[in-house]
FIPAKOL-795668 format. One record per residue (C-alpha): chain; residue number from 1; residue in three letters; x, z, y. Coordinates in steps of 0.1 Angstrom, whole numbers, plus 5000, padded with zeros to 4 digits. Each point is the difference from the previous one (the first is absolute). Layout:
! FIPAKOL-795668
A|NUM|ALA|X|Z|Y $
...
//
This chain:
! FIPAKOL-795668
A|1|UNK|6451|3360|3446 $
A|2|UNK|4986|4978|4972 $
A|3|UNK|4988|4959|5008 $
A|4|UNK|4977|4983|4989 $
A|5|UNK|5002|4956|4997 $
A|6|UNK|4967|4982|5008 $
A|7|UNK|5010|4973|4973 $
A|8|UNK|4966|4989|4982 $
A|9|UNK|4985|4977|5021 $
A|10|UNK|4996|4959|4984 $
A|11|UNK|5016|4986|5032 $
A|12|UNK|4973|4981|5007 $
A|13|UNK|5012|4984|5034 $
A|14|UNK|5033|4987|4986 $
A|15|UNK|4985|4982|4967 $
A|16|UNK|5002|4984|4983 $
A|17|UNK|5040|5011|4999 $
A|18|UNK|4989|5036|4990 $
A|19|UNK|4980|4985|4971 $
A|20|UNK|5025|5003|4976 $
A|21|UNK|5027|5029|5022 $
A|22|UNK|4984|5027|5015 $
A|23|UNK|4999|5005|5032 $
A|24|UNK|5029|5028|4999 $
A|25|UNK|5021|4976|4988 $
A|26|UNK|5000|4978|5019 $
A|27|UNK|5036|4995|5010 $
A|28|UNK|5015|5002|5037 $
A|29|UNK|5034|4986|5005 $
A|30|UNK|5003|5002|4959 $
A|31|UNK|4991|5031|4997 $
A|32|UNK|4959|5014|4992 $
A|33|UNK|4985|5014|5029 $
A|34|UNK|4993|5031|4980 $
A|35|UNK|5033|5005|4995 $
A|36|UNK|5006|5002|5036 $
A|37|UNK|4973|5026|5004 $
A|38|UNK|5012|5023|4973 $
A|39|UNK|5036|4999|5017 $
A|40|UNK|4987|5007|5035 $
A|41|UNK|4978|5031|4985 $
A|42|UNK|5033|5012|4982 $
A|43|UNK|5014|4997|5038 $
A|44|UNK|4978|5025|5011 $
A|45|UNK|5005|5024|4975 $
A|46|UNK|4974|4990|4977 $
A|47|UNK|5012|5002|4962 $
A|48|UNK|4966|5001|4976 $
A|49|UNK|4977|4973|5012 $
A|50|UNK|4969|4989|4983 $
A|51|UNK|4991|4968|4997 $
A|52|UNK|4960|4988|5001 $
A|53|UNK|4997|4962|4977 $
A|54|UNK|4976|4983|4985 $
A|55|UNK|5002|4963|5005 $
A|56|UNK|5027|4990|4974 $
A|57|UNK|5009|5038|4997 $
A|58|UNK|5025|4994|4970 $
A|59|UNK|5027|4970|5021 $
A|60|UNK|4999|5031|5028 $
A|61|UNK|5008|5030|4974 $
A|62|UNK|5024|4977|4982 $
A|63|UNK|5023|4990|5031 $
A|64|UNK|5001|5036|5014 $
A|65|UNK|5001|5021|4965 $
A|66|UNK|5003|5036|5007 $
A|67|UNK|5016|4993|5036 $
A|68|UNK|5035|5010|4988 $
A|69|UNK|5018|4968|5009 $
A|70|UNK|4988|5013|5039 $
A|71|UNK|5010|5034|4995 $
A|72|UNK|4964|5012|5003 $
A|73|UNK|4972|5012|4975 $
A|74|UNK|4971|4975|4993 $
A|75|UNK|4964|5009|4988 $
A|76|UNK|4973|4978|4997 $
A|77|UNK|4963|5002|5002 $
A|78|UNK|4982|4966|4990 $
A|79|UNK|4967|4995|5014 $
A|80|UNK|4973|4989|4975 $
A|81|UNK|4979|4983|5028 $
A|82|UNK|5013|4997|5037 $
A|83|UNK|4993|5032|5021 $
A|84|UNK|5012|4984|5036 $
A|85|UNK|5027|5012|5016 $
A|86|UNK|4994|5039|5003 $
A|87|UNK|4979|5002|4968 $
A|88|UNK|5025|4995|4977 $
A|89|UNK|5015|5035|5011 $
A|90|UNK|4977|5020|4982 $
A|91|UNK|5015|4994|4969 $
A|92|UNK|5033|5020|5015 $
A|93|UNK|4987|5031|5002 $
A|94|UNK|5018|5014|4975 $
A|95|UNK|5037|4983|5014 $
A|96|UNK|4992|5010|5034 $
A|97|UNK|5011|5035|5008 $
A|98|UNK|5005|4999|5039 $
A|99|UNK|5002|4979|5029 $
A|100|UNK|5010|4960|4986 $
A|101|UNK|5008|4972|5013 $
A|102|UNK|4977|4965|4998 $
A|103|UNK|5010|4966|5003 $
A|104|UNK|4988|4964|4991 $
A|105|UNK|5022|4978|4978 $
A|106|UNK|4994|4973|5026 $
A|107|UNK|5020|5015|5025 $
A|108|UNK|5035|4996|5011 $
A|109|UNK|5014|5020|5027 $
A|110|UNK|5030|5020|5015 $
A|111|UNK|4985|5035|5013 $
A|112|UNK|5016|5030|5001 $
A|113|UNK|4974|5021|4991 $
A|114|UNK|5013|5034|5008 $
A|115|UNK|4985|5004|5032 $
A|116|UNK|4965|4992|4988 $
A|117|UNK|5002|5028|4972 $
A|118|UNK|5013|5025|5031 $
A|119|UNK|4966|4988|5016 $
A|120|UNK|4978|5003|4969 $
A|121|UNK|5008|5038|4999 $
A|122|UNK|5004|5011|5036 $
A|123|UNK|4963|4982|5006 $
A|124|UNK|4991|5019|4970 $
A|125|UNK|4984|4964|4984 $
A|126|UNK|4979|4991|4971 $
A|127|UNK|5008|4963|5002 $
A|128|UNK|5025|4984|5026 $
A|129|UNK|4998|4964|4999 $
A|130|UNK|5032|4983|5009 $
A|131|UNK|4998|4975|5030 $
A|132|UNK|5018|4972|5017 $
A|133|UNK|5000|4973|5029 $
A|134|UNK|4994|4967|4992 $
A|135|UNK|4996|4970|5024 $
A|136|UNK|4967|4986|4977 $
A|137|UNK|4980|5032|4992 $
A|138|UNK|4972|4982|4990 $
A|139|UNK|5006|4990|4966 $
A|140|UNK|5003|5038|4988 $
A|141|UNK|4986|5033|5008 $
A|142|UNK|4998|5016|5034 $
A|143|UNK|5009|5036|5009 $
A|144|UNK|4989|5020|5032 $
A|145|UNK|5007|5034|5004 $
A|146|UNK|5000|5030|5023 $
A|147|UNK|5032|5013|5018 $
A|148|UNK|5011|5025|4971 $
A|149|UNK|4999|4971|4973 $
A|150|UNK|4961|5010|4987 $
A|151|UNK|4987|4970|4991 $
A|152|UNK|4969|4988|5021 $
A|153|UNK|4989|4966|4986 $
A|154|UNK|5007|4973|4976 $
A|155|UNK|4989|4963|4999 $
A|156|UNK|5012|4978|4973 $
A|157|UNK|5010|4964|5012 $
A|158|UNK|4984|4997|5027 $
A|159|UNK|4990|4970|5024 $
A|160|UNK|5025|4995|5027 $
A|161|UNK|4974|5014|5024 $
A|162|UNK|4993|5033|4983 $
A|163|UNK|5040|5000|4998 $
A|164|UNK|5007|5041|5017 $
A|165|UNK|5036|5006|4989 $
A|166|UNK|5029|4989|4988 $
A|167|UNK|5003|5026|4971 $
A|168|UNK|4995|4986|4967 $
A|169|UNK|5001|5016|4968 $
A|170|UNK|5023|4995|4979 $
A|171|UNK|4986|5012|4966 $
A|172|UNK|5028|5026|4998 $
A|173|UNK|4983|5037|5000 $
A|174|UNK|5012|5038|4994 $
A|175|UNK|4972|5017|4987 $
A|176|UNK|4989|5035|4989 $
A|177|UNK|4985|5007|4964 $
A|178|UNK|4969|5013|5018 $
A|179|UNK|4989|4963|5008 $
A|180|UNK|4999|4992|4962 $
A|181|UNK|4966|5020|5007 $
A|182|UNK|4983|4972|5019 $
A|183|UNK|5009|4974|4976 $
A|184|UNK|4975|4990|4975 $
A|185|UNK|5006|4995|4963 $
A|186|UNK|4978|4978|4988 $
A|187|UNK|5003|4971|5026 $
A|188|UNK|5021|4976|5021 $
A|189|UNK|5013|5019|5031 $
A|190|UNK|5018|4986|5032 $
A|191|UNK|5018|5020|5019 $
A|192|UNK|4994|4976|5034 $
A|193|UNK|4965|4996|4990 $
A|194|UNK|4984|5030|4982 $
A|195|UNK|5030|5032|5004 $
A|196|UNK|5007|4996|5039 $
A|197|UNK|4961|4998|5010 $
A|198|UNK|4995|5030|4979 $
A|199|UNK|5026|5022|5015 $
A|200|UNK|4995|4993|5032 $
A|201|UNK|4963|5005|4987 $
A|202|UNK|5007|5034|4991 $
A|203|UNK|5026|5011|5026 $
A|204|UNK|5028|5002|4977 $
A|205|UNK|5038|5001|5011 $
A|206|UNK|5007|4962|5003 $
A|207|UNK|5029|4996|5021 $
A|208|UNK|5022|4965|5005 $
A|209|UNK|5036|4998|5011 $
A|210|UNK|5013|4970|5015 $
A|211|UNK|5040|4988|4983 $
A|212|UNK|5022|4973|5014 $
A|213|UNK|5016|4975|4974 $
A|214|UNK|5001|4970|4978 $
A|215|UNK|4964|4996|4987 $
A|216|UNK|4980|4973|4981 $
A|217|UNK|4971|4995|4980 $
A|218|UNK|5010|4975|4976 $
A|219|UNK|4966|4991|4977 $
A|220|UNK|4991|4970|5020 $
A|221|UNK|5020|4963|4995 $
A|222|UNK|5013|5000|5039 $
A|223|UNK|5015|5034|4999 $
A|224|UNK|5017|4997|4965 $
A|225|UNK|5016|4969|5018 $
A|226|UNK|5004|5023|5035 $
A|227|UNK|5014|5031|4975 $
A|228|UNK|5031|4978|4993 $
A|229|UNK|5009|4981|5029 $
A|230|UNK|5003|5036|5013 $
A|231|UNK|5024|5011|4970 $
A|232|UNK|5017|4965|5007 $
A|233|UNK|5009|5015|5034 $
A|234|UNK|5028|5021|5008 $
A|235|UNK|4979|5031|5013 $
A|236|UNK|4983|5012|4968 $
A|237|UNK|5041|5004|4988 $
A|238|UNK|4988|4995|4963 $
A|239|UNK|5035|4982|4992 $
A|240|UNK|5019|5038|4996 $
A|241|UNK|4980|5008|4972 $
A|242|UNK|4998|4967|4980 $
A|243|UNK|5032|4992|4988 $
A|244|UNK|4991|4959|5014 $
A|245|UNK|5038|4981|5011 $
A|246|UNK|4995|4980|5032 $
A|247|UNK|5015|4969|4994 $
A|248|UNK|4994|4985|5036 $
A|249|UNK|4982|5016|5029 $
A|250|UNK|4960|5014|4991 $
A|251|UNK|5006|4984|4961 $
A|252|UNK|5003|5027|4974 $
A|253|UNK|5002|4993|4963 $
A|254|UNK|4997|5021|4970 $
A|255|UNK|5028|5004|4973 $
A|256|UNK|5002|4971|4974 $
A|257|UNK|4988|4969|5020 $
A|258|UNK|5006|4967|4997 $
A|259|UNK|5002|4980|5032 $
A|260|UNK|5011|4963|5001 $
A|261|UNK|5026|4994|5030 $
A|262|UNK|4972|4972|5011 $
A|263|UNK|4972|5028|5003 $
A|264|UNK|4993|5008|5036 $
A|265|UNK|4988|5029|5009 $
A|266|UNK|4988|5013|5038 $
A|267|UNK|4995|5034|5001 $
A|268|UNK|4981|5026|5000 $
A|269|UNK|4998|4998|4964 $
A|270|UNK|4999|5021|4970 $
A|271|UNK|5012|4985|4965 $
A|272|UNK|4996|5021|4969 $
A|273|UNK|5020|5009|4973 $
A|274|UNK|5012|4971|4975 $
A|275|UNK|4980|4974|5019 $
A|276|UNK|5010|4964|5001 $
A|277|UNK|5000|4976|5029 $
A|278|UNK|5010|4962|4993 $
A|279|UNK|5016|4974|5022 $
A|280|UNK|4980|4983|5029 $
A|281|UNK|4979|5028|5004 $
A|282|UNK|4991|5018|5032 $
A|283|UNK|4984|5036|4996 $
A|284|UNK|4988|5008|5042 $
A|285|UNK|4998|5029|5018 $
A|286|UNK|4980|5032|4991 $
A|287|UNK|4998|4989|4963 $
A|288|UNK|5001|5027|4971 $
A|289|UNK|5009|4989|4963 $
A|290|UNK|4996|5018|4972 $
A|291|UNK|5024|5014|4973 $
A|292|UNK|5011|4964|4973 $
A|293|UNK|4984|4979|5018 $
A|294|UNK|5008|4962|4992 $
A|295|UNK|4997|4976|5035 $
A|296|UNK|5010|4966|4988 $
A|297|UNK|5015|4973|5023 $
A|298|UNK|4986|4984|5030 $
A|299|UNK|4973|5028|5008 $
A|300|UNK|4990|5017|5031 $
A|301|UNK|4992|5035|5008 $
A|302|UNK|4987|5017|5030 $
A|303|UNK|4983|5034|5009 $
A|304|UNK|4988|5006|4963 $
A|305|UNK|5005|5024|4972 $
A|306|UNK|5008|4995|4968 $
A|307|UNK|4994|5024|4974 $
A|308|UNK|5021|5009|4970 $
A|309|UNK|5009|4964|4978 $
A|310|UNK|4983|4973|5017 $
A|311|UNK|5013|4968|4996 $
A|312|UNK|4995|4975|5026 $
A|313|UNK|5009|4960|4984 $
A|314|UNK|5016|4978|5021 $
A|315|UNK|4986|4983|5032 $
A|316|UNK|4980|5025|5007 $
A|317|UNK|4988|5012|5037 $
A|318|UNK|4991|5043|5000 $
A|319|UNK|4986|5009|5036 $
A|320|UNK|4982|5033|5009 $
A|321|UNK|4993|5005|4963 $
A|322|UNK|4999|5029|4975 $
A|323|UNK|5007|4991|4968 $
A|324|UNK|5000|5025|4968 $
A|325|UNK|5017|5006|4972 $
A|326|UNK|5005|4976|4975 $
A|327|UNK|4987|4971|5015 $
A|328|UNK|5014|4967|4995 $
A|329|UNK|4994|4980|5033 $
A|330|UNK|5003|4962|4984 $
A|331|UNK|5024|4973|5012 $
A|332|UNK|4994|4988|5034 $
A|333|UNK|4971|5025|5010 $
A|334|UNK|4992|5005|5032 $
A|335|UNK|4982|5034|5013 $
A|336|UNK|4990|5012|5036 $
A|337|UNK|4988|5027|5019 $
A|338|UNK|4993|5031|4977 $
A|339|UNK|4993|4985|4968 $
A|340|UNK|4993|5027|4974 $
A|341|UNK|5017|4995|4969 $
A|342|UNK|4996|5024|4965 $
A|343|UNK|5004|4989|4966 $
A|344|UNK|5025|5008|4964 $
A|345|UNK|5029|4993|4992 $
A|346|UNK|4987|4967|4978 $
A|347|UNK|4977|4985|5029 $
A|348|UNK|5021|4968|5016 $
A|349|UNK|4981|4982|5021 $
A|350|UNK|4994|4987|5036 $
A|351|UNK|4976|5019|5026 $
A|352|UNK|4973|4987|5017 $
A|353|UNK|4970|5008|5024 $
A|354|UNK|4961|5018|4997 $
A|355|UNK|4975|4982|4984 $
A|356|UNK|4966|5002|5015 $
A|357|UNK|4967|5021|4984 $
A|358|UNK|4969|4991|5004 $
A|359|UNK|4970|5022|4995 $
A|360|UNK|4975|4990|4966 $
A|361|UNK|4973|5011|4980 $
A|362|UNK|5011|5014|4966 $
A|363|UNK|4985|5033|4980 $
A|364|UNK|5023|5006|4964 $
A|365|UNK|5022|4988|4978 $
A|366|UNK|5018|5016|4971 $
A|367|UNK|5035|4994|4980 $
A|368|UNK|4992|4973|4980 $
A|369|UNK|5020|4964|4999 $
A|370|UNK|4999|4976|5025 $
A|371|UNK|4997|4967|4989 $
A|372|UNK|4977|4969|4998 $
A|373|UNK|4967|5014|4986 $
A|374|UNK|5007|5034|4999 $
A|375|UNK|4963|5021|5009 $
A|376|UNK|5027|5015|5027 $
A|377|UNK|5021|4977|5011 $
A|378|UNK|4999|4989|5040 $
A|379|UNK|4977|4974|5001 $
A|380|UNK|4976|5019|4976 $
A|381|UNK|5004|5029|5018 $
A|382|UNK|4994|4982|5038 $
A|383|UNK|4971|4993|4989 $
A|384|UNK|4983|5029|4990 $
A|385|UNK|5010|5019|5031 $
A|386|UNK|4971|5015|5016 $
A|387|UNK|4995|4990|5038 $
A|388|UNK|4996|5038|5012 $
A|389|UNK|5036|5008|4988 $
A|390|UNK|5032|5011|5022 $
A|391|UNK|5031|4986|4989 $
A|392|UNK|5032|4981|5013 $
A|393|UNK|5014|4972|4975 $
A|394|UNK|5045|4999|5013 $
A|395|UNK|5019|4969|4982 $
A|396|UNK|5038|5009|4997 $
A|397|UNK|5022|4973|4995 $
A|398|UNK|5026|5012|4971 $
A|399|UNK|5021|4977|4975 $
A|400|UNK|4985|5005|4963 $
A|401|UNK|5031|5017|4986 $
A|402|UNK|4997|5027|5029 $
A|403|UNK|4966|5015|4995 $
A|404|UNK|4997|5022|4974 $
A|405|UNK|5025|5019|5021 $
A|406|UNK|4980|4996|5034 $
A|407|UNK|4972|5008|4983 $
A|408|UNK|5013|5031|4984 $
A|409|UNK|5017|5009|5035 $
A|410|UNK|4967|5003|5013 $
A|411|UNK|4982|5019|4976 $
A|412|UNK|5028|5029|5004 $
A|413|UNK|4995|5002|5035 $
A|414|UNK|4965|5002|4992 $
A|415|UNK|4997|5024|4972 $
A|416|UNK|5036|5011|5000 $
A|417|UNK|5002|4993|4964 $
A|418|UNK|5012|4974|4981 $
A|419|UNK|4978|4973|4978 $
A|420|UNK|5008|4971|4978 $
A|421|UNK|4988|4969|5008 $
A|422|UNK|4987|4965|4984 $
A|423|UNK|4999|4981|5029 $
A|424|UNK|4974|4980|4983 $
A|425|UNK|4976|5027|5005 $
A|426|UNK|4980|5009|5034 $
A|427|UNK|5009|5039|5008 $
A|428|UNK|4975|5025|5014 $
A|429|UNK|5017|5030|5018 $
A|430|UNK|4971|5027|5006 $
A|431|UNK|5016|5019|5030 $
A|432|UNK|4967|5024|5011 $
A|433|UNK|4960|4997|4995 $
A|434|UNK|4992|4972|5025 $
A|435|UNK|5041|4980|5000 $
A|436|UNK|5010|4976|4976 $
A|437|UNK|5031|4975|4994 $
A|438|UNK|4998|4975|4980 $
A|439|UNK|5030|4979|4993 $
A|440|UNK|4998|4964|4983 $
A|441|UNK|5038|4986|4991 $
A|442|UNK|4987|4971|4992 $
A|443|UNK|5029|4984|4970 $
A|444|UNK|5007|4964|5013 $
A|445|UNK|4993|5007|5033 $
A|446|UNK|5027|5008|5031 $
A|447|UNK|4982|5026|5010 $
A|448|UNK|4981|5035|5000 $
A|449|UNK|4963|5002|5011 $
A|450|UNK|4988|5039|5008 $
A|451|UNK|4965|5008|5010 $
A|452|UNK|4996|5035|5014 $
A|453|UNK|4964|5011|5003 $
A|454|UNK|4991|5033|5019 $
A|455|UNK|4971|5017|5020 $
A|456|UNK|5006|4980|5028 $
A|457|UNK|5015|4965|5012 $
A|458|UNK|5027|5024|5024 $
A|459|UNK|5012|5019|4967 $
A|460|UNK|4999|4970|4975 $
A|461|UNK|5019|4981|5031 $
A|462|UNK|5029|5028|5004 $
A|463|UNK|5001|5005|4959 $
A|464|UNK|5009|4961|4999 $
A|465|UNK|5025|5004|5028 $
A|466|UNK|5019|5024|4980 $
A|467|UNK|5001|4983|4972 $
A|468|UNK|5008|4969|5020 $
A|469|UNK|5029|5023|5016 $
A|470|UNK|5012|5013|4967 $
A|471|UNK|5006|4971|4980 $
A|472|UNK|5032|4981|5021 $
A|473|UNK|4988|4961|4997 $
A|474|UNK|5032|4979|4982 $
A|475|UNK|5003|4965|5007 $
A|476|UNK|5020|4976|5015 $
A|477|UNK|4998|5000|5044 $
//
């Protein structure tokens, strides 16, 4: 059997850290979740695997090449505009030549997948969808089905009182080529949404099959954290295949680290290769760090992840925190509770809280420089706003020699292409007919003003959310 890697998807719930690494890449323990779901298909007896991108496509065909460093064959089929998760298989017509295998690059888990393929044939399936038990069903897709596995019902995250099973799905599916027939071409198609209503719709062989194992979502904040305080314990037995020394009980460290004899370190922890730990410092339990990654003296560290080469200064307290890589986290920083942290190698700075938006009136603007007197600088502009218009005006705090990047940050996530800027000028990003960004750098100002205007106050409210979301705020705590 051929597989087939959901992997195109913006990773919308986990920005803005997938801003600048797609989601696939995302790393678990150190390594990128996709990497993890290529091994497990080659575990099954999957060797050619195709691979769906689109969001930062090239980072995702550059990391896994032609799949030889796995042992497997890699194709991949880049989707010009995002097809959902079942549309994107039309394209693989021509690589599908039998009964494949789907899974979603978000996904981590331990089945054995053998008996569900015995199933799949003996029930004589178009689509078996793989299931398992969870204690929370509610947060995914429920299954019900009749005593032979024929799938009867589905509800997608539903309220705890509509809650009629236990059976989630886990985005995992063996399919037949004859399903490729119910999939449109020319627009976005869910499988939970638009495929599964449509087969049971038209009586087609949908059949689920119920494995027991390690199994995890991890696309949302709590369960990336969940995903490795699981690998942290001794169940998952991800230690035999890692090549990690334990130095002391539940502490494993990578080759080439540098730990100062007045580093403490309670374990479970995970310390990457050629990372360096300073005196005075305590790194706490369930806490993952990166490949070279520089902790200076007198910092602590609990229940966070640290991606590839952060440095963390001095005097500086990490708790319940995801930082990404190449961050600088600035001399005697202090970060709590799931603080979201992206950036380049060059930023150093401080993190701190949301800033507030406020809804205002506002119609255009276009790329011309913003200073005193200019026909469209901000207080020229305020006051030719019409009262009728929809917009949002979000202030960002960010130091002066930090936002021509920010700025440009946000206009890749936006447009996914790069553009110079002059942050003297007021930038006008035209992202449909009726949605607009507008982006005013301001030169001697500490911050970034962004009005969004849209067809309504709930869409120009979300646009300036994300663009609230995506640009991490630098300054001092």
């Amino acid at each position: 059997m051929k597989g087939v890697i959901l992997a195109g998807g913006k990773g919308s719930r986990m920005s803005p850290l997938t801003l600048l690494t797609p989601k696939p890449l995302v790393p678990i323990m150190n390594i990128p979740v996709i990497d993890l779901c290529i091994s497990w298909l080659k575990s099954q007896g999957v060797t050619e695997i195709a691979i769906t991108i689109h969001h930062l496509a090239t980072k995702i065909q550059k990391h896994c090449g032609d799949g030889s460093k796995y042992g497997v064959k890699l194709v991949y089929f880049y989707e010009t505009n995002p097809m959902g998760t079942a549309g994107g298989l039309q394209a693989l017509k021509e690589f599908i030549d039998g009964t494949f295998i789907v899974i979603s690059s978000d996904v981590v888990n331990q089945f054995d997948l053998q008996k569900a393929v015995t199933f799949h044939f003996e029930s004589r399936s178009d689509l078996t969808v793989i299931t398992t038990s969870i204690a929370h069903p509610e947060h995914y897709g429920i299954v019900i089905k009749d005593k032979k596995g024929k799938v009867r019902c589905f509800l997608e995250k539903p309220p705890q009182h509509l809650i009629f099973s236990d059976q989630i799905n886990t985005g995992i599916y063996i399919i037949e080529p004859s399903i490729l027939n119910y999939i449109p071409s020319d627009r976005p198609f869910d499988f939970s949404h638009d495929l599964f209503p449509l087969l049971l719709q038209k009586n087609v062989a949908l059949y689920s099959f119920s494995l027991e194992g390690y199994w995890i979502d991890i696309g949302q904040i709590h369960t990336y954290h969940q995903v490795h305080r699981d690998y942290l314990s001794p169940f998952l037995g991800w230690e035999e295949k890692r090549g990690y020394k334990e130095i002391k009980k539940g502490v494993w460290v990578g080759p080439n680290c540098e730990i100062d004899p007045l580093c403490r370190i309670e374990g479970p922890v995970l310390i990457g290769e050629g990372s360096q730990l300073s005196s005075n410092t305590i790194i706490g339990a369930n806490t993952v760090i990166g490949n070279n990654c520089v902790i200076e003296s007198d910092c602590f560290i609990e229940d966070s992840i640290l991606w590839d080469g952060v440095q963390i200064k001095k005097d500086s307290h990490i708790v319940n925190c995801v930082i990404a890589s190449f961050v600088v986290v600035e001399e005697g920083a202090s970060m709590v509770d799931n603080m979201l942290v992206f950036g380049k190698k060059e930023i150093q700075s401080k993190i701190s809280r949301s800033v507030a938006s406020k809804p205002v009136d506002f119609f255009e603007s276009g790329e011309q420089e913003d200073h005193p007197g200019s026909e469209y600088s901000m207080e020229k502009l305020e006051s030719k706003i019409p009262f009728d218009a929809i917009v949002t005006v979000t202030k960002i705090h960010c130091p002066s020699n930090l936002k021509s990047k920010m700025v440009r940050i946000l206009i890749e996530s936006m447009l996914e292409k790069t553009k110079d800027i002059n942050i003297k000028e007021g930038i006008k990003l035209h992202l449909s007919d009726n949605r607009w960004v507008y982006i005013f750098p301001f030169e001697m100002e500490e911050y970034i003003t962004i009005y969004t205007h849209a067809e309504s106050i709930e869409v120009a409210r979300a646009m300036a959310y994300e663009c609230r979301n995506q640009i991490t705020i630098y300054q001092g705590v």
